[in-house]
C-alpha angles and dihedrals in degrees: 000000000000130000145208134198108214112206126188097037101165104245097227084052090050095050086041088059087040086063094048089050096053086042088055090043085236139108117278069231097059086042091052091038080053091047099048096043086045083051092049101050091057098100118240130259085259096056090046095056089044085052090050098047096043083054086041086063096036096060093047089056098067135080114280100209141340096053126108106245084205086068093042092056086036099062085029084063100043092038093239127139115240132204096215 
């Protein structure tokens, strides 16, 4: 597992997240282990614009108007291809 040293850490913010930790009955180390990997988890301006464009053709993929959107979920759920 990797590690970081944080410097320059403003005092009153530290004693702020002490407090916290003593509140959550936890370490100011496990709250900023829980912050970093909730930071890192957020997905990146890139993947958003992949996810964007992969709904973009998607949706223009599918019928405009006239079908019944109960068959297409229907065939969506049970991985079938549908005519309508």
């Amino acid at each position: 597992m990797g590690q970081i040293l944080v410097r320059k850490i403003d005092d009153e913010a530290l004693e702020r997240l002490k407090r916290l930790a003593a509140d959550r009955k936890t370490s100011v180390e496990a709250l900023a282990r829980q912050a970093i990997e909730r930071e890192a988890e957020q997905r990146t301006v890139g993947e958003l614009r992949d996810l964007r464009s992969e709904f973009e053709k998607f949706s223009r993929s599918l019928p405009n108007e006239g079908v019944d959107s109960a068959v297409l979920l229907r065939a969506l759920r049970d991985g079938n291809e549908t005519d309508d």
